[in-house]
Backbone bond lengths (Angstrom), bond angles and torsions (degrees), N, CA, C in turn:
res aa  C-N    CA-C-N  psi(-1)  N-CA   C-N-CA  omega(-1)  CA-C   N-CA-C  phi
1 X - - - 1.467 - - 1.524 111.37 -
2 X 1.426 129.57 -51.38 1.130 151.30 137.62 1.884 105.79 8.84
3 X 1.305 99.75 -85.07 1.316 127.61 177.57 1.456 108.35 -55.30
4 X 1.247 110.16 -47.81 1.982 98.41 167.71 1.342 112.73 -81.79
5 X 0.862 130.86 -2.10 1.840 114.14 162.33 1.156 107.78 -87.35
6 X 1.587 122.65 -25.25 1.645 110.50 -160.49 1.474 89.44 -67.23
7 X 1.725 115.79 -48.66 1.789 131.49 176.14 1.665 93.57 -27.16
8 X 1.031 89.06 -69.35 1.628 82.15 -145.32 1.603 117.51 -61.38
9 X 1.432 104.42 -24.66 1.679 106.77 172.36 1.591 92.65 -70.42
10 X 1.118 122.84 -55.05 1.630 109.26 -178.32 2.017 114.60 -30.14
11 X 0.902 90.93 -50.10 1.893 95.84 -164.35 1.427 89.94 -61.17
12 X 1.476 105.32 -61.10 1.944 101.16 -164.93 1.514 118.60 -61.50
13 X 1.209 96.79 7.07 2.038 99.74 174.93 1.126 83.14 -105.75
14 X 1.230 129.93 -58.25 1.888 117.64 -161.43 1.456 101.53 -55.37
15 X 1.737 107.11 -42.12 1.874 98.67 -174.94 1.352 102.50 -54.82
16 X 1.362 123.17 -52.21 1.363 107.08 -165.94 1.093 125.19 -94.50
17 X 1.416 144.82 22.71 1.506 152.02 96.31 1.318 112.48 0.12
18 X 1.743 110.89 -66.74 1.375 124.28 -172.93 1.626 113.41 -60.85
19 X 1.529 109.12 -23.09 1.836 113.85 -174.59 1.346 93.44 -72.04
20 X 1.295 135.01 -34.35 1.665 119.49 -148.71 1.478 100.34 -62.55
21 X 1.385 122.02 131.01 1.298 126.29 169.64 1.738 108.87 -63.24
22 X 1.417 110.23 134.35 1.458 115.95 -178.53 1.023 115.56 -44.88
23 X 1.772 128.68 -64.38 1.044 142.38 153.12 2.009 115.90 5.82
24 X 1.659 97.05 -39.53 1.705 71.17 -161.73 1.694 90.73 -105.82
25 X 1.108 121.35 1.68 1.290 135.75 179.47 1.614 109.92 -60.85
26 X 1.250 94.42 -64.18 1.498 109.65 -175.93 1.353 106.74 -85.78
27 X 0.680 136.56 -38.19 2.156 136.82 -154.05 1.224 110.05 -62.07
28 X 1.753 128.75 -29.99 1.309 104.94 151.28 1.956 128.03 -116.25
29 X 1.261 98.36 62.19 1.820 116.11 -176.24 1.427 110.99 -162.33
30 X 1.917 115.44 -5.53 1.433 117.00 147.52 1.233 113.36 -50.03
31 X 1.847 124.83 95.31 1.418 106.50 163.50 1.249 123.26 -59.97
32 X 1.490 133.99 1.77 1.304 133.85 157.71 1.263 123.89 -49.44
33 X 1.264 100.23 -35.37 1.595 114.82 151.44 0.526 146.33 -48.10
34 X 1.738 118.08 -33.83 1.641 105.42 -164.92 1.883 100.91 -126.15
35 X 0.778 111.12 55.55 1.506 116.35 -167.22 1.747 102.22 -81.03
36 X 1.500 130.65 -29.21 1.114 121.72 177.10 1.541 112.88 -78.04
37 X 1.130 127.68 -8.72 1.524 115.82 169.29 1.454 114.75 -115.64
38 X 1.670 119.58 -38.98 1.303 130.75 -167.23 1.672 95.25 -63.21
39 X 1.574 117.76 -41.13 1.063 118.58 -172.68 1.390 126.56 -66.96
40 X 1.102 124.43 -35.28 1.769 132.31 176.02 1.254 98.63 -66.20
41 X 2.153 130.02 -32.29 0.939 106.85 -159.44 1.902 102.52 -92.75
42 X 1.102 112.26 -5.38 1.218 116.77 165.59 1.397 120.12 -73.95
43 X 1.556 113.94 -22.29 1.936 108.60 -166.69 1.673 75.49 -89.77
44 X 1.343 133.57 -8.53 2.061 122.53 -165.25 1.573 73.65 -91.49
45 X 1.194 130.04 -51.13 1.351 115.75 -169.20 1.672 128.68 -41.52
46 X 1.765 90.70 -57.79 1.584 105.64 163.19 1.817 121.61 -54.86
47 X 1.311 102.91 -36.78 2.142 112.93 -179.98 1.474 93.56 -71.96
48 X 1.115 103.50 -31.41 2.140 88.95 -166.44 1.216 118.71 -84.11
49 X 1.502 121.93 -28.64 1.567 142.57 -168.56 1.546 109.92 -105.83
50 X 1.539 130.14 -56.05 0.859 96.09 -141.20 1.892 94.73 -111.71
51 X 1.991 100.60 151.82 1.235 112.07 -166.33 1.620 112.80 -50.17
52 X 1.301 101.61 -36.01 1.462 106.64 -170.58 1.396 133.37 -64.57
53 X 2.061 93.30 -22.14 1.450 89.46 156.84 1.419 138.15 -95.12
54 X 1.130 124.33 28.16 1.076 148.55 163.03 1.915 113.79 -103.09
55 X 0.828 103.39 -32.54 1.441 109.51 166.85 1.643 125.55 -77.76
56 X 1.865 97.47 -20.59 1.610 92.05 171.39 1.687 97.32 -86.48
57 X 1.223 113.15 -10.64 1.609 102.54 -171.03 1.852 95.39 -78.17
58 X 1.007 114.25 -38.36 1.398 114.71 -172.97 1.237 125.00 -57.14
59 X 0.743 99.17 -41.99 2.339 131.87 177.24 1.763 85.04 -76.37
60 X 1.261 141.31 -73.51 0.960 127.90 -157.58 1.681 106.74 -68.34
61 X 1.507 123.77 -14.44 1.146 114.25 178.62 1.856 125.92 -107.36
62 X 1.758 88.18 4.51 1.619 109.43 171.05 1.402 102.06 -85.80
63 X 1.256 111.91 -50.91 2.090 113.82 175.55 1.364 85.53 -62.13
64 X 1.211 169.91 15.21 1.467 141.67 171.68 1.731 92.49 -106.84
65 X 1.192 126.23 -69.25 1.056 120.16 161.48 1.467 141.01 -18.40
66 X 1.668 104.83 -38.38 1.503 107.00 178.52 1.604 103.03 -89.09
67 X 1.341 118.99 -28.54 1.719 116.60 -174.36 2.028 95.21 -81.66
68 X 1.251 129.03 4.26 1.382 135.76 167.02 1.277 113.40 -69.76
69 X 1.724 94.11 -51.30 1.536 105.74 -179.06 1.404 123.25 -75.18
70 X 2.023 112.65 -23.00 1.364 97.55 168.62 1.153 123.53 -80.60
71 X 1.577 129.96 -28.06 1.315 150.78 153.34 1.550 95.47 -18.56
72 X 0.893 129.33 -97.16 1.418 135.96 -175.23 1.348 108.52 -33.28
73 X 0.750 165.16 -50.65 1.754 165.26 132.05 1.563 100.53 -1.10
74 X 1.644 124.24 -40.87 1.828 108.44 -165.69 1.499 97.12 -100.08
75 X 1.582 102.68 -164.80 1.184 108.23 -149.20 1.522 89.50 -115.27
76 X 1.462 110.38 145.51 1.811 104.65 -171.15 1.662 90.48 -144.83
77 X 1.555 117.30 145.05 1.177 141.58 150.05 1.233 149.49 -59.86
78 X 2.189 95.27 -43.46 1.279 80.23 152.84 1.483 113.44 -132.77
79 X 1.370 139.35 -157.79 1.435 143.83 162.80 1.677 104.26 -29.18
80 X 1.366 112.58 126.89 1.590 98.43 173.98 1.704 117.52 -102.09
81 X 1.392 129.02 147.27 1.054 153.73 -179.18 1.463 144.77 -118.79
82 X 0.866 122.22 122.42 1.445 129.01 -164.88 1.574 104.26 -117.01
83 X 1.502 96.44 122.63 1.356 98.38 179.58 1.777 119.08 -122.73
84 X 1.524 95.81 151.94 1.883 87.01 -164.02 1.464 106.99 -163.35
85 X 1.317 103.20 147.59 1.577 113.03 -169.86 1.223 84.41 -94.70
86 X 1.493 92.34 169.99 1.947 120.57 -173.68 1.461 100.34 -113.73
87 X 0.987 129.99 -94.46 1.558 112.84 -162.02 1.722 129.73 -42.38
88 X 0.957 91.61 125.51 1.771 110.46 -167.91 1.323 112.54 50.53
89 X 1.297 122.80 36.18 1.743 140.31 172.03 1.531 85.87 -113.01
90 X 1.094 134.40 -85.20 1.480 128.98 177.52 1.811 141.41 -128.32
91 X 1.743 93.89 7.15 1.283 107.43 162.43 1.521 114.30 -133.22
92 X 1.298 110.18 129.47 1.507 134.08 -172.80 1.882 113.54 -64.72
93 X 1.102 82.52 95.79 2.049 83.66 179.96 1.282 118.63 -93.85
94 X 1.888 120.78 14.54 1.367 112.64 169.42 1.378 143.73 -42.72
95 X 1.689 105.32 -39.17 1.274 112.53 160.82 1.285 116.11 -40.12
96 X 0.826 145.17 -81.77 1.896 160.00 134.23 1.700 98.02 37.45
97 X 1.463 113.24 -72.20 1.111 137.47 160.82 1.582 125.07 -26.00
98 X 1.660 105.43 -80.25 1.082 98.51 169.81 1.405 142.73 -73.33
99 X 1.337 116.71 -13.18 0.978 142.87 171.12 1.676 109.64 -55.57
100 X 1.759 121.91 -46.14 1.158 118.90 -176.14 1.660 102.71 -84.42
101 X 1.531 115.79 -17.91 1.187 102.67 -165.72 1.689 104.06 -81.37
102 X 1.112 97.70 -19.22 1.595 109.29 179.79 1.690 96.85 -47.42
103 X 1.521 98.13 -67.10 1.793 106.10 -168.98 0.931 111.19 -88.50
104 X 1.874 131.08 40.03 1.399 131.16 156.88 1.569 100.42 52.73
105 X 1.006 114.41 40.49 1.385 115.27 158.77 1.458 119.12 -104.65
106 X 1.455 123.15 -171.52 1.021 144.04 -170.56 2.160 110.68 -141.04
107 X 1.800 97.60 158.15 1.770 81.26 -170.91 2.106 101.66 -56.33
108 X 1.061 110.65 176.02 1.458 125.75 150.93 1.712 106.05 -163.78
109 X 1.429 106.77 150.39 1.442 115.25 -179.19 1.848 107.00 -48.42
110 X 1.293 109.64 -48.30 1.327 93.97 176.78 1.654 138.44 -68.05
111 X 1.093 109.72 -19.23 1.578 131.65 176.96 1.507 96.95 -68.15
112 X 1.597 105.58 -50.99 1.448 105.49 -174.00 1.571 113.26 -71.16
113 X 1.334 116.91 -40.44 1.352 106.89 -172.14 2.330 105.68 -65.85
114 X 1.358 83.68 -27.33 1.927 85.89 -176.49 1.899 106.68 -59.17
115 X 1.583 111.35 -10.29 1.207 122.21 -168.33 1.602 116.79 -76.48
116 X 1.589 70.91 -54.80 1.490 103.97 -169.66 2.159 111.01 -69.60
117 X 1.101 96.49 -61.62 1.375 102.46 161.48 1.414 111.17 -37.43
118 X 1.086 147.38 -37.63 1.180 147.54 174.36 1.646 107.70 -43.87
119 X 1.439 113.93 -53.87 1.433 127.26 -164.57 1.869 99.88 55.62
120 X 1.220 107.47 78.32 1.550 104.76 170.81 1.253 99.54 -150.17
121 X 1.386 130.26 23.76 1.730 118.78 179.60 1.570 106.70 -82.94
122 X 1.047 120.50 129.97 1.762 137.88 165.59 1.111 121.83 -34.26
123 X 1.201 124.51 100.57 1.701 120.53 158.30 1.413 114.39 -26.09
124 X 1.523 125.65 133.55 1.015 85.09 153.01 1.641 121.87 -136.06
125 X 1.674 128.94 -170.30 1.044 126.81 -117.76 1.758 108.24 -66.43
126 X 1.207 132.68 122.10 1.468 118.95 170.39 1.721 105.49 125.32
127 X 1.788 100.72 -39.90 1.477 104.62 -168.26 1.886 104.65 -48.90
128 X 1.677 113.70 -90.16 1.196 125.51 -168.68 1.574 112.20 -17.22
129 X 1.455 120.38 -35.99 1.337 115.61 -176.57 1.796 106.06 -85.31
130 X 1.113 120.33 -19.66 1.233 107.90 -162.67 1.603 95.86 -101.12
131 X 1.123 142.98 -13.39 1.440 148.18 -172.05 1.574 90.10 -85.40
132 X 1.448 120.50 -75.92 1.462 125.34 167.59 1.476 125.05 -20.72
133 X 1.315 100.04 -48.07 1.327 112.53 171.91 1.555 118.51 -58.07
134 X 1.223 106.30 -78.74 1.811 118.90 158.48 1.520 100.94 -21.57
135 X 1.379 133.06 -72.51 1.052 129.23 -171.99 1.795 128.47 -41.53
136 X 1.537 104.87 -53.19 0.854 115.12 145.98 1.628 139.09 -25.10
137 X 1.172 97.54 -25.94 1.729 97.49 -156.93 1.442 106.29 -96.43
138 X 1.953 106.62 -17.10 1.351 127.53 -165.20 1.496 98.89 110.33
139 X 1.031 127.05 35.99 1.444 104.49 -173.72 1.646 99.09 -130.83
140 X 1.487 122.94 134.10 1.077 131.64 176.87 1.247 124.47 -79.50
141 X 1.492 124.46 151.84 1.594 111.33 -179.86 1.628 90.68 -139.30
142 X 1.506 102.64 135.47 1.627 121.73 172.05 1.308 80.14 -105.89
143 X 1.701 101.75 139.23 1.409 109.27 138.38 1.467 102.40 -97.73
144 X 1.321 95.38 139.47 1.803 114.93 169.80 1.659 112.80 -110.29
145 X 0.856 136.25 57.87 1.382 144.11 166.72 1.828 123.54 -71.10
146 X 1.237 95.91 152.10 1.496 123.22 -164.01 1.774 97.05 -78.34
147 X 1.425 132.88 -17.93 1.297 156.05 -164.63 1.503 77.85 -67.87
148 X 1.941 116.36 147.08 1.211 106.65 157.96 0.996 105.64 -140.20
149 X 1.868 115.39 -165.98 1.501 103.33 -139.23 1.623 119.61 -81.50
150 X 1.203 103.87 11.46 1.741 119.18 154.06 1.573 126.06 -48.53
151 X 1.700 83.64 -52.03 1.712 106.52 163.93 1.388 129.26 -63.18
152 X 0.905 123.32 2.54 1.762 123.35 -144.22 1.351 110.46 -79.01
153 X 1.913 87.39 -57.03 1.517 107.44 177.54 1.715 117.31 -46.27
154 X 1.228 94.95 -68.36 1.531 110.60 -175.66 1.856 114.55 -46.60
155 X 1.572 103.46 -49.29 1.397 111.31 158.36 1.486 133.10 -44.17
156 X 1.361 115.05 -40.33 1.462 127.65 -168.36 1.644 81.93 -75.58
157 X 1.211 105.43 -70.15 1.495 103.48 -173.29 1.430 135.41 -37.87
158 X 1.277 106.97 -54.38 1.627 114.91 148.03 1.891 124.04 -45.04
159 X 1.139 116.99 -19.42 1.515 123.94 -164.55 1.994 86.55 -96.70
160 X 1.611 101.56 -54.60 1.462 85.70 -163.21 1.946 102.98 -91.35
161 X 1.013 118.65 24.14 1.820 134.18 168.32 1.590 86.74 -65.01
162 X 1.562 123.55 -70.77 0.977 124.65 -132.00 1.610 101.92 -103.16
163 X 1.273 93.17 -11.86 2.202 96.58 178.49 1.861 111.48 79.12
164 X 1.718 94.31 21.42 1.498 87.98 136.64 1.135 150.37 -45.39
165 X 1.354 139.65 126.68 1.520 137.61 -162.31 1.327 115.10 -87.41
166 X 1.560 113.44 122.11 1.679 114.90 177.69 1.488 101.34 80.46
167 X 1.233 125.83 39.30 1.730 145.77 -175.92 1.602 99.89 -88.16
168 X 1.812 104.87 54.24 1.866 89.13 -159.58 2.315 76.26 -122.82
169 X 1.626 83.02 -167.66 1.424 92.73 172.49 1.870 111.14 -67.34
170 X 1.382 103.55 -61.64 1.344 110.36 -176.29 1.399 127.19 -43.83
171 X 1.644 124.99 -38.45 1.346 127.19 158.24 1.710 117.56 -66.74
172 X 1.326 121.78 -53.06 1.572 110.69 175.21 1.519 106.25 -63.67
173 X 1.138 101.84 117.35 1.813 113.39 158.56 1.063 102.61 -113.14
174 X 1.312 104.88 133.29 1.799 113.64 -178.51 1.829 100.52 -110.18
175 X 1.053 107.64 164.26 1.553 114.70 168.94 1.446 120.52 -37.59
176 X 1.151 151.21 149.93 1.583 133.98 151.41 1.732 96.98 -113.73
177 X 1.218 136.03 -85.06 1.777 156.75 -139.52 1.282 96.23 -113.04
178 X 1.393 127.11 -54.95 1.572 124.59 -164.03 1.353 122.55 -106.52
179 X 1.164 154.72 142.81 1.329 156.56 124.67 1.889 117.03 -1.88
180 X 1.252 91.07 -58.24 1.832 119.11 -157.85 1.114 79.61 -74.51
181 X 1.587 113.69 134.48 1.555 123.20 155.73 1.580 124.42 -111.18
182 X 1.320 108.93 42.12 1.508 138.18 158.80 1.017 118.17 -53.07
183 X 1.572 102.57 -50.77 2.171 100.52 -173.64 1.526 103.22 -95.56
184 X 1.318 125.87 -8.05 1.771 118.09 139.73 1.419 118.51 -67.39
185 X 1.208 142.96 -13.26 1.147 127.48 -160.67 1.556 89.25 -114.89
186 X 1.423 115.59 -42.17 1.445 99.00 174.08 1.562 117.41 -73.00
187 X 1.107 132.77 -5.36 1.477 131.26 170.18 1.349 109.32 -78.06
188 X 1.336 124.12 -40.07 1.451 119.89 -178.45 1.663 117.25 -67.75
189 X 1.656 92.62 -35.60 1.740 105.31 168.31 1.307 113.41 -50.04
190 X 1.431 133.15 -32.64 1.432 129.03 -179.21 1.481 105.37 -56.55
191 X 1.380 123.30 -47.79 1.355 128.14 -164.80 1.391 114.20 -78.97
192 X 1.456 116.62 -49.07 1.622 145.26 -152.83 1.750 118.83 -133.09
193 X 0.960 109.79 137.49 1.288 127.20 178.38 1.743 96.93 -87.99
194 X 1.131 106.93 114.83 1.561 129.59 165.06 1.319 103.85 -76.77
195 X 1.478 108.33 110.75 1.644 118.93 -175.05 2.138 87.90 -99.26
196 X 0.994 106.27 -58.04 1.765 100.88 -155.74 0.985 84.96 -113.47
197 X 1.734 124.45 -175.42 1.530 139.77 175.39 1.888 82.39 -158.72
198 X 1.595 103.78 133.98 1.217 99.73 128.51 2.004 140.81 -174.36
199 X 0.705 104.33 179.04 1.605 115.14 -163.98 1.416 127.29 -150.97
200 X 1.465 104.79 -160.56 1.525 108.17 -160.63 1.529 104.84 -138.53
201 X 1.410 113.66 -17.71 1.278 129.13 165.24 1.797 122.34 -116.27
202 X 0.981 119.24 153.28 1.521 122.06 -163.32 1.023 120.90 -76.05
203 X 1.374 113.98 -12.09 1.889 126.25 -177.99 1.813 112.61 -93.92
204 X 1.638 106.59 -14.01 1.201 121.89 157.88 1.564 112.49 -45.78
205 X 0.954 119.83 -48.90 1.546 122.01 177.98 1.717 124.57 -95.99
206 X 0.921 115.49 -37.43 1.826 111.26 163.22 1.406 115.28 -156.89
207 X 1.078 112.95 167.25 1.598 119.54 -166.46 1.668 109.15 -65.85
208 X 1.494 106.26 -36.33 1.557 123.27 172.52 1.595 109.65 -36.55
209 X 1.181 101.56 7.93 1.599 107.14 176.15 1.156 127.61 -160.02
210 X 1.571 103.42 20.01 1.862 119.83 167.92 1.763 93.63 -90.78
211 X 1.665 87.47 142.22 1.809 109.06 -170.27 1.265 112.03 26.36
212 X 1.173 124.80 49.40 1.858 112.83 167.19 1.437 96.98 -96.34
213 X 1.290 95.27 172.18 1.867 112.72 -179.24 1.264 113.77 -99.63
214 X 1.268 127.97 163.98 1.778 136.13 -147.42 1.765 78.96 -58.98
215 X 1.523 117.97 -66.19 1.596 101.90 -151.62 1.817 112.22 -60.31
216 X 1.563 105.38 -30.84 1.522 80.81 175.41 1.207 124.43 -95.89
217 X 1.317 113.84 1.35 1.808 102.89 148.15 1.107 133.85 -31.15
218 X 1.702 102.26 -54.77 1.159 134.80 -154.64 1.521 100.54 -69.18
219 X 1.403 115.34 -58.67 1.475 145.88 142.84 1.300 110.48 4.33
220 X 1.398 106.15 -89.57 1.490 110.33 -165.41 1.953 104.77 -81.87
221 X 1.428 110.79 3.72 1.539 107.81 170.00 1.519 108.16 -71.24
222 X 1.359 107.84 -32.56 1.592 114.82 -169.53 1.618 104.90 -81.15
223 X 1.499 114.68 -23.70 1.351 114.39 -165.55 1.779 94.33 -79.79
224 X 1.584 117.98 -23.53 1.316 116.09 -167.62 1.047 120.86 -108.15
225 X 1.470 98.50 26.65 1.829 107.02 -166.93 1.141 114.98 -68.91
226 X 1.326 145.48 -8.87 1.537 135.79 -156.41 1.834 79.39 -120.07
227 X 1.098 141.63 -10.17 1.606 141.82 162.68 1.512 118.09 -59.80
228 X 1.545 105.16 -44.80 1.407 114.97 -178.34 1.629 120.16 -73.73
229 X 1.476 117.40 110.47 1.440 119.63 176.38 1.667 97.83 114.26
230 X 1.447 124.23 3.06 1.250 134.02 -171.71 1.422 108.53 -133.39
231 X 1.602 131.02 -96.06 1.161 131.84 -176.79 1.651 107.01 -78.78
232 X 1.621 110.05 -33.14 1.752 114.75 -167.00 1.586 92.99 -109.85
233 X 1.536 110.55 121.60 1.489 124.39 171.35 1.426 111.32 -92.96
234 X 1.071 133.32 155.58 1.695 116.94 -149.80 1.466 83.81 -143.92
235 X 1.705 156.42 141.91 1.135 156.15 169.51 1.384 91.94 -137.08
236 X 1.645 120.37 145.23 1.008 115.90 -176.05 1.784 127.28 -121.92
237 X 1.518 105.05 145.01 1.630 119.45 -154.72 1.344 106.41 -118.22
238 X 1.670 144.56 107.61 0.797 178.30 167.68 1.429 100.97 -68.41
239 X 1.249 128.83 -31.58 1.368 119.80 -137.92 1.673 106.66 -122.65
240 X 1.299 116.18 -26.35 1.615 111.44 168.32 1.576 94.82 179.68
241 X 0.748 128.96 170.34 1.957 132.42 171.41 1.879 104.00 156.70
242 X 1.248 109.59 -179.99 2.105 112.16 -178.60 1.055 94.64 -61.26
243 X 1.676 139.18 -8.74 1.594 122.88 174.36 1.609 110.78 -64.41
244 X 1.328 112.54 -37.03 1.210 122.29 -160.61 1.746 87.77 -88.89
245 X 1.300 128.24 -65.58 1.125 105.41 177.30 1.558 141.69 -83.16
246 X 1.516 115.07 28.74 1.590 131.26 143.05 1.537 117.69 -62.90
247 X 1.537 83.62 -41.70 2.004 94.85 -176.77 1.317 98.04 -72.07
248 X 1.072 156.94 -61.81 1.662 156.29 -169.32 1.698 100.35 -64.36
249 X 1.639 132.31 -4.19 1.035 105.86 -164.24 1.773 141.10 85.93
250 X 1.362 104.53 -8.94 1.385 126.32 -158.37 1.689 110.86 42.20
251 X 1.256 120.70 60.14 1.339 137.72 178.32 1.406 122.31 -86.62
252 X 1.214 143.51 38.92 1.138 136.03 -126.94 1.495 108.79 -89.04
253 X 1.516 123.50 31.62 1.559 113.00 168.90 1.424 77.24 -135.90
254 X 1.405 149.67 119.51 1.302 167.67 150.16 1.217 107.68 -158.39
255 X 1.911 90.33 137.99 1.616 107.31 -157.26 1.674 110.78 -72.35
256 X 0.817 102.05 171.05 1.944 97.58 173.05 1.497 106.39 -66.89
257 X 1.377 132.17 -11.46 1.355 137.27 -150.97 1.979 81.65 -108.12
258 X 1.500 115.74 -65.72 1.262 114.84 171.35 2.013 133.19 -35.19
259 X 1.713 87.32 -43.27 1.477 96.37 172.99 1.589 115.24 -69.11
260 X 0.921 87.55 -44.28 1.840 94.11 -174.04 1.598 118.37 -68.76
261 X 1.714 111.49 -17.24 1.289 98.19 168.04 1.467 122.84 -93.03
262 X 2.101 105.10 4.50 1.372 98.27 176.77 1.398 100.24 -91.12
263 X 1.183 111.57 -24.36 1.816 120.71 -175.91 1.719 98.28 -38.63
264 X 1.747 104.33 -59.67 1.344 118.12 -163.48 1.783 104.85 -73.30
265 X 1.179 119.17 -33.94 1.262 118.97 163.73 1.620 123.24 -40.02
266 X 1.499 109.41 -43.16 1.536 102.67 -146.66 1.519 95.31 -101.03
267 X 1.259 109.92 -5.46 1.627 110.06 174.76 1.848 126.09 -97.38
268 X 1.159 130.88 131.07 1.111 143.85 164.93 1.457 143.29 -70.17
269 X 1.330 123.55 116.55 1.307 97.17 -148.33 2.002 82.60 -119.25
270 X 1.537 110.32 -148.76 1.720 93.38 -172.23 1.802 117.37 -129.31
């Protein structure tokens, strides 16, 4: 008798195992799901570990160096200048990353500014010598960054940690009203001849790529192809930039549940 009750409670747990609707099983361990946080902490995975990304920064900051040296060979009018964003152009903000993915968060200005204030993001590999270098030659470098003036402090500090050149107020321009850093780049043009540009996102270098959509990104990348590896230095971002928000549409109130099914949308599998 013993032995048939233990039976029979056995079956009615297995039956009702079998009732749970799938739905609640999976809905939070669908990694289909979780692509807006799991994912940044995987591209910090790829920035923190692996050699190669440090080696595309290196290569991308040895070609900057050699188009320095042809630069210097022509004939210029006015003061020359090199202009260049900071995040994932030459300081490493993975921490940033994993840190939110840790606490199932998402970016917000304040998380970021607690980051930034820190002034502890990583050079990374190739930059310090090749900015120095430029400097050296007579050549000025603005950073023009999307960082704003919340950031400044923490930024300056981080710039002169590491003995960045021209780590003053007047070279960091941070954002004020706009996104687009067009009406910085054309203000500096009054003074200076913009020899290089560079970055990690595509609007870093001309407007031909503020709010466009994946195809005319794509578009005007092909129209600027003989630019890239010459005047436009390209460092590469895994981790969020206008790539990521072309793909969303530039939608900026969509749920994490919304993003992730365009994430899963726009990719192909075989």
């Amino acid at each position: 008798m013993l032995k048939r009750t233990f039976l029979l409670a056995g079956l009615l747990v297995l039956g009702a195992c079998k009732t749970i609707p799938s739905s609640q099983v999976t809905s939070t361990t669908n990694p289909l799901h979780q692509i807006e946080v799991n994912g940044k902490l995987y591209a910090a995975v790829f920035q923190q570990n692996a050699a190669e990304y440090q080696a595309l920064a290196a290569q991308a900051f040895n070609i900057a160096t050699l188009r320095v040296d042809e630069i210097l060979t022509q004939s210029h009018n006015k003061p020359l200048a090199i202009v260049t964003d900071i995040d994932e152009t030459f300081l490493d903000n993975s921490p940033y990353a994993v840190e939110m993915a840790r606490q199932g968060k998402i970016f917000s200005e304040e998380t970021w500014n607690e980051w930034t204030s820190k002034g502890e993001a990583l050079p990374l590999l190739g930059s310090l010598e090749f900015f120095n270098y430029a400097a050296s030659k007579g050549i000025e470098v603005y950073y023009i960054t999307n960082r704003t003036q919340n950031d400044k402090a923490g930024t300056l500090k981080n710039l002169q940690k590491y003995n960045y050149p021209f780590a003053d107020e007047q070279h960091v321009i941070v954002r004020t009203t706009e996104s687009s850093k067009e009406t910085r780049r054309q203000k500096l043009s009054e003074t200076h001849e913009i020899v290089m540009l560079l970055g990690d996102n595509l609007s870093d270098f001309s407007t031909a790529f503020d709010k466009k959509t994946q195809e005319e990104r794509l578009q005007n990348v092909k129209n600027n192809q003989a630019l890239f590896g010459k005047r436009f230095i390209v460092l590469p971002n895994t981790g969020y930039g206008d790539w990521e928000a072309a793909l969303l549409q530039y939608k900026r109130n969509l749920t994490t549940e919304e993003k992730d099914d365009l994430y899963n949308k726009s990719v192909k599998g075989f």
